[in-house]
C-alpha positions as CSV (number, residue, x, y, z in Angstrom):
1,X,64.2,-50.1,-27.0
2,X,62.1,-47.2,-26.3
3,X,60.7,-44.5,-29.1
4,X,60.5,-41.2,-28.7
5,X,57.9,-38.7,-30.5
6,X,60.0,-35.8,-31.0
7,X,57.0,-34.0,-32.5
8,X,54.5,-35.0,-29.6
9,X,57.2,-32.8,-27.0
10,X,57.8,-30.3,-29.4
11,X,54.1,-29.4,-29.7
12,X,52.9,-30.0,-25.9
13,X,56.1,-27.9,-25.3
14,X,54.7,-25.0,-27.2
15,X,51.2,-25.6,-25.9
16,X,52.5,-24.8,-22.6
17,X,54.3,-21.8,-23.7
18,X,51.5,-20.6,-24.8
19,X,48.7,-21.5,-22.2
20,X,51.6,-19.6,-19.8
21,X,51.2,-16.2,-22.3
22,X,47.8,-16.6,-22.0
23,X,47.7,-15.9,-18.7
24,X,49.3,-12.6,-18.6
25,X,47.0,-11.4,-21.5
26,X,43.5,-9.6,-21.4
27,X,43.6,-8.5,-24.7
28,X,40.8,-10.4,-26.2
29,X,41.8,-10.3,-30.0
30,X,45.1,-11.7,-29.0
31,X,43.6,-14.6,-26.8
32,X,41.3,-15.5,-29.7
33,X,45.0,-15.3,-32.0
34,X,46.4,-17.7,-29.4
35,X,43.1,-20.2,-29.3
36,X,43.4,-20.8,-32.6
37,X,47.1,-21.5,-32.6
38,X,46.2,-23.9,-29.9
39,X,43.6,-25.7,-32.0
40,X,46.3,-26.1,-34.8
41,X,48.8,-27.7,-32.4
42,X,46.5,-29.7,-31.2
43,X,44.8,-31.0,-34.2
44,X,45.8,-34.4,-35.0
45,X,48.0,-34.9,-38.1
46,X,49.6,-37.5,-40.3
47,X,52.0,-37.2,-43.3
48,X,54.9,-36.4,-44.3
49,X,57.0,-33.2,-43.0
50,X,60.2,-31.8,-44.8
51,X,62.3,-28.5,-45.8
52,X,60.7,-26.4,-48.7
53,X,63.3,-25.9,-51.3
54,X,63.2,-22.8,-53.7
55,X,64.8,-24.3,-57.0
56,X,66.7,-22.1,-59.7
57,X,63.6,-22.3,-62.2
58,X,61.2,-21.7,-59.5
59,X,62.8,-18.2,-58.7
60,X,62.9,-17.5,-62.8
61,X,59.3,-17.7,-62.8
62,X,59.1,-14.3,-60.3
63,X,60.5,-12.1,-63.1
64,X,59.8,-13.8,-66.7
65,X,56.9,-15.0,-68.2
66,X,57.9,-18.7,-70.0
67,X,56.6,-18.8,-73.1
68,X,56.8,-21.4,-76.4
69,X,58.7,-20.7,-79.5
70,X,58.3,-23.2,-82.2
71,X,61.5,-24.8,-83.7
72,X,60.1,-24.7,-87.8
73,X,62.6,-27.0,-88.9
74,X,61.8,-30.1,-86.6
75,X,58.3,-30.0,-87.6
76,X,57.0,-33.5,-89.2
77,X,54.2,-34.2,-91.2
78,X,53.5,-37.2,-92.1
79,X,49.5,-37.4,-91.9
80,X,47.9,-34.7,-92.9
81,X,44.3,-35.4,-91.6
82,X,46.0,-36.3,-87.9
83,X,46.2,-33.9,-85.1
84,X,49.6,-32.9,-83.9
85,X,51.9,-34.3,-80.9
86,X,54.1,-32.1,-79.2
87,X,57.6,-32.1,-77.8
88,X,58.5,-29.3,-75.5
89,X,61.9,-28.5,-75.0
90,X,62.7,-26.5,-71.2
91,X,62.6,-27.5,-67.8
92,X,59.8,-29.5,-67.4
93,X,58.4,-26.8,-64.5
94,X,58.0,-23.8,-67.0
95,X,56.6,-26.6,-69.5
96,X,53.6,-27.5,-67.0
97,X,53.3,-23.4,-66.2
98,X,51.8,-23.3,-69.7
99,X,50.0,-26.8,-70.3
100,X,47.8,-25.4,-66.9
101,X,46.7,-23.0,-69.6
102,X,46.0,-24.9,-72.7
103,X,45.2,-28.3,-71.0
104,X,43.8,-28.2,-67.3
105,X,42.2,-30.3,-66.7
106,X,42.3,-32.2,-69.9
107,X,45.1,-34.4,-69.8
108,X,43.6,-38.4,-69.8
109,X,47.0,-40.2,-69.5
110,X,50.1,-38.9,-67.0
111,X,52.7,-41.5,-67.2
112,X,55.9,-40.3,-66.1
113,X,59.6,-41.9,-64.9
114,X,61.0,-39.0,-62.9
115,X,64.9,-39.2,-61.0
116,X,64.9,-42.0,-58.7
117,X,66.8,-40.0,-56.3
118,X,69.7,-42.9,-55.7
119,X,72.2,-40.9,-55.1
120,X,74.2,-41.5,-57.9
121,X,74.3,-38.2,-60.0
122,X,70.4,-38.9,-61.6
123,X,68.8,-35.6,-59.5
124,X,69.9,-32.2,-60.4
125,X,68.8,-29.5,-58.5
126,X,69.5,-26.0,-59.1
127,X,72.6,-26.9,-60.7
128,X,74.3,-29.3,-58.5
129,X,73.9,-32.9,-58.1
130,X,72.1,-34.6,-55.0
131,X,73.9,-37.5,-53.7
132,X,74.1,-39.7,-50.6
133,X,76.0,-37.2,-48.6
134,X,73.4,-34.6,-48.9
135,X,71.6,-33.8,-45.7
136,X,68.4,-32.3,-47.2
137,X,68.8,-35.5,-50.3
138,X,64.5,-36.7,-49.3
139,X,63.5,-33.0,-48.6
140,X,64.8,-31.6,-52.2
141,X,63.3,-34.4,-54.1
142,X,60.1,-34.2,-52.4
143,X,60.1,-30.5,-52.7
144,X,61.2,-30.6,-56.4
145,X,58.2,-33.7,-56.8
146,X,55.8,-31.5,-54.9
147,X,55.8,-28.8,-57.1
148,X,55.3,-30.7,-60.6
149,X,53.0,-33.5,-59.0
150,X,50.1,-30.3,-57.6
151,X,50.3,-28.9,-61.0
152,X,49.5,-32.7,-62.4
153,X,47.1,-32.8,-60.7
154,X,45.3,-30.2,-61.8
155,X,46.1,-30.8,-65.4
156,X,44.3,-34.5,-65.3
157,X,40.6,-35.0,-66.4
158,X,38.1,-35.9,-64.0
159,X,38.4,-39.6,-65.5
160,X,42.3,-38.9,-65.8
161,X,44.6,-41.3,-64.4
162,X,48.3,-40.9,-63.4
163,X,51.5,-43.5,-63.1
164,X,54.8,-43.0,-61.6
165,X,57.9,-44.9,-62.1
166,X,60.1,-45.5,-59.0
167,X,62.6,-47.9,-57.3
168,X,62.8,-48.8,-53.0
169,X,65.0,-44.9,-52.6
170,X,61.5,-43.1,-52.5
171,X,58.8,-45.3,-53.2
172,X,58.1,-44.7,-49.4
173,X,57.8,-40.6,-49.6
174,X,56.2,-40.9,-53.2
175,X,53.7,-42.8,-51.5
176,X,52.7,-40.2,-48.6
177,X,53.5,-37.4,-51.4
178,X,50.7,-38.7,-53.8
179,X,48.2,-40.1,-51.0
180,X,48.0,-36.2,-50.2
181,X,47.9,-34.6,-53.7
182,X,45.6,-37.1,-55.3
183,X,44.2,-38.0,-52.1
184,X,44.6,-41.8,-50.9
185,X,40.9,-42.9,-51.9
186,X,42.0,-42.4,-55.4
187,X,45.3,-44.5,-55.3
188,X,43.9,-48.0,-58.0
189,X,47.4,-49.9,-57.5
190,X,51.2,-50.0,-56.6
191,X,52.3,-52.2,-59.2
192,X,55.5,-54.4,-58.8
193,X,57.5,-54.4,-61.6
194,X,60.3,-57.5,-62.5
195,X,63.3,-55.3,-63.7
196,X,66.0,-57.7,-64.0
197,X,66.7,-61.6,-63.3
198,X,68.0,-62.8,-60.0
199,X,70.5,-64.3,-61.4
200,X,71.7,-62.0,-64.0
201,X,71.9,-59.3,-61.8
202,X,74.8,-57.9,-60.2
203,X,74.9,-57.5,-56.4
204,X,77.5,-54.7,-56.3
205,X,78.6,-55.5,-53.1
206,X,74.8,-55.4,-51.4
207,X,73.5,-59.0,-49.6
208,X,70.5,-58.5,-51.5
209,X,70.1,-58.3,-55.5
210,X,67.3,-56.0,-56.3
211,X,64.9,-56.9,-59.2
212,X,61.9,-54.7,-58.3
213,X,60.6,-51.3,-58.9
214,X,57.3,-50.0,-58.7
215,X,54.4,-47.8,-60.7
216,X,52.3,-46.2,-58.3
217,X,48.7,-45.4,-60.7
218,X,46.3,-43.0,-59.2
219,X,42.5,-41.8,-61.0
220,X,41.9,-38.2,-60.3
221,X,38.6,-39.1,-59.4
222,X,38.4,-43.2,-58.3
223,X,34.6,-42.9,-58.8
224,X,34.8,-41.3,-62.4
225,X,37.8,-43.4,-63.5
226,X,36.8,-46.8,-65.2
227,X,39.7,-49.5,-65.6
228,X,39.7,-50.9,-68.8
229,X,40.4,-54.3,-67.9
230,X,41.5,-57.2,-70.3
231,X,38.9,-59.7,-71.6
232,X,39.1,-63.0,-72.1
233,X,36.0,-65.3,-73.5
234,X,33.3,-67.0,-71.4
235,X,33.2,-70.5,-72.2
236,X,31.5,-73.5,-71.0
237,X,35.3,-75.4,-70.8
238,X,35.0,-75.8,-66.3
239,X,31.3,-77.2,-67.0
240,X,31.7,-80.7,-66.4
241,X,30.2,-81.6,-63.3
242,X,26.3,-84.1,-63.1
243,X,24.7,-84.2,-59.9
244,X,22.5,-87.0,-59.5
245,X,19.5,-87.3,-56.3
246,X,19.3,-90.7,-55.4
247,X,16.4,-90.0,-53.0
248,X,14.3,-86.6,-52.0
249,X,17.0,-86.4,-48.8
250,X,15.7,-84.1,-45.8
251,X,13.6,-80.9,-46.1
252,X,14.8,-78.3,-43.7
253,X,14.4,-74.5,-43.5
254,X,16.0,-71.9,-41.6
255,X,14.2,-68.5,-41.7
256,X,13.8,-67.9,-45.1
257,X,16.6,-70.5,-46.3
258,X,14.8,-73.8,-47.5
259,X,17.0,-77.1,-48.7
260,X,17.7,-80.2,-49.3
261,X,20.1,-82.3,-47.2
262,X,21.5,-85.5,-48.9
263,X,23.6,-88.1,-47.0
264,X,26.6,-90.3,-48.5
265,X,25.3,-92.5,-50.3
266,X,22.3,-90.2,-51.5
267,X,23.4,-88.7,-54.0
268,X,26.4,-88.9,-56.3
269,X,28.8,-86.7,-58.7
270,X,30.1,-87.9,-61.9
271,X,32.9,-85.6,-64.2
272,X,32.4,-85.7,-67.8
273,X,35.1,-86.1,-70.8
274,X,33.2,-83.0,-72.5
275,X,32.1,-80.0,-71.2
276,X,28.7,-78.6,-71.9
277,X,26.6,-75.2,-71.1
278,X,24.3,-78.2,-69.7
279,X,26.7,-79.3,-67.0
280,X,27.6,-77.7,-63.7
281,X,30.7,-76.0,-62.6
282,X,33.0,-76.5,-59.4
283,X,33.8,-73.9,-57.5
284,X,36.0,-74.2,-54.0
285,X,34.1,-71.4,-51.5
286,X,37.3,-69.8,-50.2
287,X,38.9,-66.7,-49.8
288,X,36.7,-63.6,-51.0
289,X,34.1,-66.0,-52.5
290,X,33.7,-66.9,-48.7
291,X,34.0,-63.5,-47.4
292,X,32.3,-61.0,-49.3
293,X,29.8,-63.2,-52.0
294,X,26.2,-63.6,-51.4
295,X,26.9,-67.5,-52.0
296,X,29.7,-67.6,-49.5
297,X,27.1,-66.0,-46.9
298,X,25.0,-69.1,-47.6
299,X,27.8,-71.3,-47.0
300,X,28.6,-69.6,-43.5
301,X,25.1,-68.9,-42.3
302,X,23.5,-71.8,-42.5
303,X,25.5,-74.7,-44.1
304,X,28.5,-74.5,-41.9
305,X,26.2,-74.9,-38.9
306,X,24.9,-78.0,-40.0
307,X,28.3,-80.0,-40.5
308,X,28.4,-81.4,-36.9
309,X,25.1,-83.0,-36.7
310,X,24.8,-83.7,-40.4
311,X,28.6,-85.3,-40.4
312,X,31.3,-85.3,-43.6
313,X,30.2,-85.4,-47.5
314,X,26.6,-83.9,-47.5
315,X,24.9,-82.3,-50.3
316,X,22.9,-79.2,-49.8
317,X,20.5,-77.9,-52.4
318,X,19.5,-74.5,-51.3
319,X,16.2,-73.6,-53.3
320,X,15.8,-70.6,-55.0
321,X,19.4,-69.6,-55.4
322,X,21.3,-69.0,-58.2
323,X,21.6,-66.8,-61.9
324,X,21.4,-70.0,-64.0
325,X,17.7,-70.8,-64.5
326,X,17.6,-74.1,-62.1
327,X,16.3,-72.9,-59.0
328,X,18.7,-74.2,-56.9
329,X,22.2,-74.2,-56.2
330,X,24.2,-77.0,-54.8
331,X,26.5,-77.2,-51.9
332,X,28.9,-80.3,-50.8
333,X,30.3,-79.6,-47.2
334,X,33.9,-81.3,-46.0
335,X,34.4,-84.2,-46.8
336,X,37.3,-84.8,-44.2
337,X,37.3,-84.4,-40.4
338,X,38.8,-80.8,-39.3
339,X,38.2,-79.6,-42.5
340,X,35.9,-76.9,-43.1
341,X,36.1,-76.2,-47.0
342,X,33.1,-76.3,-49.0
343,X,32.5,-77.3,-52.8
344,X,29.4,-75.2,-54.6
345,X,28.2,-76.4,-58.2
346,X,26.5,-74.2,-60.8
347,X,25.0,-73.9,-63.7
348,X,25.9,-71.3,-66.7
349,X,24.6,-68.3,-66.0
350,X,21.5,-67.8,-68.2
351,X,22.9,-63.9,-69.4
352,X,26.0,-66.1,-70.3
353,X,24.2,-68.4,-72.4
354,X,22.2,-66.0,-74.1
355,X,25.2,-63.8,-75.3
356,X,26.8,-67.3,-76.6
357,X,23.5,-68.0,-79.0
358,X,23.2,-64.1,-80.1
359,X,26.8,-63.2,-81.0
360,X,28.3,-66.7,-81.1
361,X,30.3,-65.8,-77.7
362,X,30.5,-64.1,-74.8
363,X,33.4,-62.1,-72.8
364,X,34.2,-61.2,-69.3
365,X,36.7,-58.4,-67.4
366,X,39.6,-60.5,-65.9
367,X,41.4,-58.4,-63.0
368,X,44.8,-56.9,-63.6
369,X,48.0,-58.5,-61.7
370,X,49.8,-55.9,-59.5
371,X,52.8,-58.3,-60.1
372,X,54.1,-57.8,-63.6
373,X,56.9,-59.4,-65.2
374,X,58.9,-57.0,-67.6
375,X,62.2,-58.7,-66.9
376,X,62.6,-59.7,-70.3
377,X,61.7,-56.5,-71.6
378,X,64.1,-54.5,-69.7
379,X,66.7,-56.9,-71.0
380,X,66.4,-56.4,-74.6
381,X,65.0,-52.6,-74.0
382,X,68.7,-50.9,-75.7
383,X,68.2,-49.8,-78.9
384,X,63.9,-49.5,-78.3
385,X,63.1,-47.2,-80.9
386,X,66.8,-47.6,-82.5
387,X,68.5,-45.0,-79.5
388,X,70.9,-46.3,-76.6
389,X,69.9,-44.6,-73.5
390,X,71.4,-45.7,-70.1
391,X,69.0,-43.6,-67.7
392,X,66.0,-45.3,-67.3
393,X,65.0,-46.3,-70.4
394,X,61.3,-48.3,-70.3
395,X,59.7,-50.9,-72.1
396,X,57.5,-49.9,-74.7
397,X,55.2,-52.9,-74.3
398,X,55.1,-51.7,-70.5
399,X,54.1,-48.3,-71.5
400,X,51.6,-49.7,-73.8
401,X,49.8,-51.8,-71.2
402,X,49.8,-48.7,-68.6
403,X,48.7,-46.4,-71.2
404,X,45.9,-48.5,-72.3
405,X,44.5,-48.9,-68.6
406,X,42.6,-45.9,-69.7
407,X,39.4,-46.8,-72.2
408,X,39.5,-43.5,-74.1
409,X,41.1,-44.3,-78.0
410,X,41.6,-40.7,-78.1
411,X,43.1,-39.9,-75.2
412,X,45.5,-37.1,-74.5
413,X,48.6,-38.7,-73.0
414,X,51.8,-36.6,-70.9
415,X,54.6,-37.0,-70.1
416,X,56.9,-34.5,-68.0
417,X,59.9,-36.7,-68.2
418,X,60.2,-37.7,-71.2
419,X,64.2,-38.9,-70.9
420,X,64.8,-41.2,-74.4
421,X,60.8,-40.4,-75.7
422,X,59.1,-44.2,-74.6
423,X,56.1,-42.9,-74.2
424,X,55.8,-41.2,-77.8
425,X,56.5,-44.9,-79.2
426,X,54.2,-46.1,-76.8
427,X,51.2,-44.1,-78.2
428,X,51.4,-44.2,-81.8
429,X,52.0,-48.0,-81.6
430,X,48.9,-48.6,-79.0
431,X,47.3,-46.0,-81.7
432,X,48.4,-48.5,-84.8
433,X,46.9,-51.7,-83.1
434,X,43.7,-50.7,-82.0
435,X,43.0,-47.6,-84.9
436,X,43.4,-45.0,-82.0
437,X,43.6,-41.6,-82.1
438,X,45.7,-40.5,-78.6
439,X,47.9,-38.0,-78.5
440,X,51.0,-37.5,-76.7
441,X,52.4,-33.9,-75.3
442,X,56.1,-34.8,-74.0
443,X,58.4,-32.5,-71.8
444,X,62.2,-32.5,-71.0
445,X,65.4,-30.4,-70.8
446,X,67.6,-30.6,-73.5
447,X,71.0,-31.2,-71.0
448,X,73.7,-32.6,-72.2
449,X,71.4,-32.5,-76.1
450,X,68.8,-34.5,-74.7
451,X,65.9,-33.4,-75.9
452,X,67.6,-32.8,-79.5
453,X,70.0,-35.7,-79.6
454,X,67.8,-38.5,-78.2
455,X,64.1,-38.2,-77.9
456,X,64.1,-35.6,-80.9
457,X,65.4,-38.5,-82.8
458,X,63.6,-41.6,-81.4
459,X,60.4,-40.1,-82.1
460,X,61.4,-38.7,-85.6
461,X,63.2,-42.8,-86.0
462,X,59.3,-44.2,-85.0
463,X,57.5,-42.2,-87.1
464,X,59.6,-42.3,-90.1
465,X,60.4,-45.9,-89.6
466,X,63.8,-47.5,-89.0
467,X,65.4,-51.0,-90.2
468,X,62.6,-53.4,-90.1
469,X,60.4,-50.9,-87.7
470,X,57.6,-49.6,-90.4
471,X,56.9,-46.3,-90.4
472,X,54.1,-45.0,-87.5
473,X,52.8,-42.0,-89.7
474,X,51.9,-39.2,-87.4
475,X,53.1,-35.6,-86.7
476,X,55.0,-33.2,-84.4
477,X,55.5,-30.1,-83.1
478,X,58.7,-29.3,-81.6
479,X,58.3,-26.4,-79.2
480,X,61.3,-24.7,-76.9
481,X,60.7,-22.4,-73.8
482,X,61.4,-18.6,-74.0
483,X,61.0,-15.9,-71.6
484,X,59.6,-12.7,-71.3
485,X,60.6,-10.2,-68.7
486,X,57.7,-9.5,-66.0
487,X,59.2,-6.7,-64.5
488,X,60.1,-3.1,-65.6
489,X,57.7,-3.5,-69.0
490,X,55.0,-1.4,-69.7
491,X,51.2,-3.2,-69.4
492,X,51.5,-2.4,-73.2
493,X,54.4,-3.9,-74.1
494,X,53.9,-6.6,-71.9
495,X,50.3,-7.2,-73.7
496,X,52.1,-7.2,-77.3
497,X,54.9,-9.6,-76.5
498,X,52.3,-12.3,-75.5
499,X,50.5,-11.5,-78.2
500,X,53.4,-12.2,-80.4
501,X,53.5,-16.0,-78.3
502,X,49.9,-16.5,-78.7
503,X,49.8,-19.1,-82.0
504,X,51.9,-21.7,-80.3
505,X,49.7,-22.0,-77.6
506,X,46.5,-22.1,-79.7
507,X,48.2,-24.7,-82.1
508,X,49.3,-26.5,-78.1
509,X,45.6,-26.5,-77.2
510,X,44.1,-27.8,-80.4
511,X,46.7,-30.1,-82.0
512,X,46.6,-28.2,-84.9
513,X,48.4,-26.2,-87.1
514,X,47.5,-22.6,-87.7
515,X,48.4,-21.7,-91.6
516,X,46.0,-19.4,-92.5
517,X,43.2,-21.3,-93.7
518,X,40.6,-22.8,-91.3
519,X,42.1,-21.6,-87.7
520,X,43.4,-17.8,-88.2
521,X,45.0,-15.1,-85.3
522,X,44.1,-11.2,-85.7
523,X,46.2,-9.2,-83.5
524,X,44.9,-5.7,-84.8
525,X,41.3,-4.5,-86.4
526,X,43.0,-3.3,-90.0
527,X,43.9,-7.3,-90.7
528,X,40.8,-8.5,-88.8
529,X,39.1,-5.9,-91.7
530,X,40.4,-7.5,-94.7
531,X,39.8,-11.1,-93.3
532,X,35.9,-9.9,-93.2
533,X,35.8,-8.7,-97.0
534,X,37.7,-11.9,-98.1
535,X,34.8,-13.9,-99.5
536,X,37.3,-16.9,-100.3
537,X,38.7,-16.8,-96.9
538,X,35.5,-16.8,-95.1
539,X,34.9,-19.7,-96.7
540,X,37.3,-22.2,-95.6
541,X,37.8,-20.5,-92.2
542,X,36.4,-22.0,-89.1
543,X,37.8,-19.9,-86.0
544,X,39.2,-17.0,-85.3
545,X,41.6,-15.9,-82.6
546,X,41.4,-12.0,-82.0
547,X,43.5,-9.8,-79.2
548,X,40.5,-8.4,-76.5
549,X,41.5,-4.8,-77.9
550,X,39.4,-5.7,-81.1
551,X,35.7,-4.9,-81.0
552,X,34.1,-6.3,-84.1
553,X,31.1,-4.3,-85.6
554,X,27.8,-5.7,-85.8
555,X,28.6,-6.5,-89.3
556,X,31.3,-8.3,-89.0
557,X,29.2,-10.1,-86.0
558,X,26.4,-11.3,-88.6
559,X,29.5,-12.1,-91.2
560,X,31.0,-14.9,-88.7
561,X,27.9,-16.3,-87.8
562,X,26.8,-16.6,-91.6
563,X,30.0,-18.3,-92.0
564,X,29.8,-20.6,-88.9
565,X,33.0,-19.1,-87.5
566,X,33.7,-19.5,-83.9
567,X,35.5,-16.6,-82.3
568,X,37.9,-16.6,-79.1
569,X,39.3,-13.8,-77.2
570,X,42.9,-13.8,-76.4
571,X,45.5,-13.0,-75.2
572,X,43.4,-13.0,-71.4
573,X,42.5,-16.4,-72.4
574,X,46.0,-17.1,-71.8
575,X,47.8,-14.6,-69.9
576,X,45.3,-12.6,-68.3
577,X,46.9,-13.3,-64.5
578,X,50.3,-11.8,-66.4
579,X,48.9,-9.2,-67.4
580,X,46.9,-8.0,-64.3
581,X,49.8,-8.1,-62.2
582,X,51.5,-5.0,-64.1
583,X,48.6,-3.0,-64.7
């Protein structure tokens, strides 16, 4: 069967068009036009290609401004001393519109579980569900992805990482999608994910029963991003191994490779009950260890070489090899005919032995799996956090491991679809094993009572406790997009409105509360006056916000900086782009 690049005729098509145009032309302006349409076409490309969507909430943004209005009565405080979380109510679009001003590029954590595009009524878009039948069912979702994933993007920290939640519908686009945002140097893993049993799950009529999904975990920056990896102690449990020289064998060299070569009968091995930090270790030199370590180079420059003149079961010391204080490191080639595996035997390392006798132990990184067995987890995941929720509900101790990927205790963890609130459980639990002090900022819609109904609830159920769940003590802001016309307003009016919307950003930004005492907002100079004269105040205060219409005195310059308080300019430092654009 033959193939046929549809793109490859479309372009050399055009190129010939144009290379016919050209030759009826003088006009040198145009000519230079149509060179470097030329050079475009014949650039050469890869990725993905599909239809640009407009969606309902993309068009809202061209003639309102979003904006957060607290919701006072969902507020919970339950430690005082703790920085706030935040649950933002709106589609999650208009949600990352304003995060881009209070967080870029300070988010740590992305974890997000976004439609899986299956076809069966879990994508909305702009109002009307995208199922099997749709034409355009890849190009919507990728052009509804597109969008939030660029702004992600930008909101990560340069040591930020990202994972995404997906099943075999899109993993395929995803993939192209985020090799181009995030760029593919970045990508650390595609991890598969056991969902279900084989045998407990249902075929529905399919020849094959699927079990896997997939998180696909991209760093910002792959070479500012640092894994943090489990650890598991160093012991001297494999060191069992005594090599005994029966005779001085045969000295050879080999540039600057000098060893020992003992026949059969030489030399001999014996395996110990115990194990000791005195003993060697076997190692098989295979796979990477053959390929890419400085000992497997030994083994395939100048053992290997050897074996058919020296013949099965040698022993080759190699002097001056080797981290563990002996001076040598020994080999012991095949000892079967048409094999060509080799055996190498070590000491402990002496930076190993010396941790051991200074702190009583020593610990090393052990590589993640990118084969992860949640099966179990996904089983008993119904009433997580006491809430049923039939849409793609994940395991918490998932989320935990995922979340935790990243070293920083304090990190700043999002999540932009937040469906039944996971990854709030996720966070303060990671936070209550480890005496952490993330924070999570978590986006949804409230259809069908949602964000209200179910994650509202899960996360006021986990901090609050619930049956025998103890109480994670933390606190939360709940926060609900509103709008603010952008056209026919005065600059003015405009400027005041935002004003008005300021604190809830602020309070976003800082995870904090704004009540007067040590962060304060002056919107005009007579309130900014009294604030100055307020001995009392001054005290306790430690920043102020003001609007960029107040210009403070030279007084009330030397009065801040007496008191040590910091003070910002807003409401540019928010909305200065909204502002220009009707002046």
């Amino acid at each position: 069967m033959e193939t046929t690049n549809l793109s490859k005729i479309r372009r050399e098509k055009m190129l010939n068009t144009i290379s016919e145009i050209k030759k009826n032309i003088t006009d040198e302006k145009m000519l230079t036009n149509l060179s470097m349409i030329e050079n475009e076409l014949t650039k050469k490309k890869y990725g993905l290609i599909w239809e640009e969507h407009e969606e309902r909430v993309d068009k809202e943004l061209e003639t309102q401004i979003p904006t957060f209005a607290e919701i006072k009565d969902k507020e919970i405080i339950s430690n005082p001393n703790g920085k706030f979380n935040f649950l933002l109510e709106g589609d999650n679009l208009h949600s990352l519109y304003l995060l881009e001003k209070t967080h870029k590029e300070k988010i740590d954590v992305i974890y997000i579980d976004p439609p899986y595009n299956t076809g069966s009524k879990d994508f909305i878009y702009n109002d009307k569900i995208i199922d099997d039948e749709d034409g355009y069912k890849h190009s919507k979702w990728l052009s509804f992805m597109n969008k939030r994933l660029q702004m992600a993007q930008r909101l990560l920290s340069d040591t930020g990482v990202i994972f995404i939640s997906i099943d075999d519908n899109e993993i395929a686009q995803l993939k192209l999608l985020c090799d181009t945002i995030f760029n593919e140097i970045n990508r650390i893993s595609i991890h598969h994910v056991q969902v279900r049993y084989a045998e407990k799950s249902l075929a529905d009529g399919k020849s094959v029963k699927p079990v896997m999904e997939y998180v696909l975990v991209y760093a910002k920056d792959i070479n500012k991003f640092k894994l943090n990896l489990p650890k598991e102690e160093y012991t001297d449990a494999s060191f069992l191994y005594e090599i005994e020289e029966l005779n001085s064998g045969v000295i050879v060299k080999n540039g600057n490779v000098k060893m020992q070569v003992f026949k059969p009968g030489e030399w001999q091995i014996k395996k110990k009950n115990e194990s000791s930090q005195n003993l060697l270790k076997e190692t098989w030199v295979s796979g990477t260890i053959y390929s890419k370590m400085s000992y497997g180079q030994v083994v395939k420059r100048y053992i290997e070489p050897r074996y058919s003149s020296d013949g099965l079961g040698c022993l080759y010391k190699v002097i001056g090899r080797g981290d563990d204080g002996l001076g040598y490191r020994y080999y012991v080639g095949p000892s079967k005919k048409g094999s060509t595996r080799c055996k190498m035997y070590s000491g402990m390392p002496l930076s190993r032995v010396d941790e051991i006798k200074s702190n009583g132990g020593s610990f090393r990184e052990v590589p993640i799996s990118n084969l992860i067995n949640y099966a179990a987890d996904f089983g008993n995941i119904r009433h997580e956090g006491n809430m049923t929720f039939n849409s793609g509900k994940k395991p918490v101790k998932m989320l935990k491991e995922l979340i935790n990927y990243h070293p920083n205790k304090n990190a700043v963890v999002l999540d932009f679809f937040a469906g039944s609130g996971s990854t709030a459980q996720a966070v303060l639990e990671l936070n209550k094993e480890d005496n952490g002090k993330r924070q999570f900022i978590l986006c949804t819609n409230n259809e069908n009572n949602i964000c209200e109904e179910i994650t509202y609830k899960r996360i006021k159920n986990v901090i609050t406790g619930y049956g025998k769940y103890n109480p994670l003590k933390s606190n939360l802001k709940y926060y609900r997009c509103t709008y603010i016309p952008r056209i026919n307003t005065e600059t003015e009016d405009l400027h005041n409105n935002l004003l008005i919307n300021i604190k809830n950003l602020i309070q976003l930004e800082n995870g904090i509360e704004i009540d007067d005492n040590k962060i304060r907002v002056y919107l005009n100079e007579d309130e900014l006056d009294k604030f100055s004269t307020n001995e009392k105040e001054l005290e306790i205060c430690e920043k102020v916000y003001i609007s960029s219409d107040i210009l403070l005195t030279s007084e009330q310059e030397n009065i801040f900086e007496n008191n040590n308080i910091e003070v910002y300019i807003i409401p540019e430092y928010y909305f200065e782009d909204e502002i220009m654009e009707v002046m």
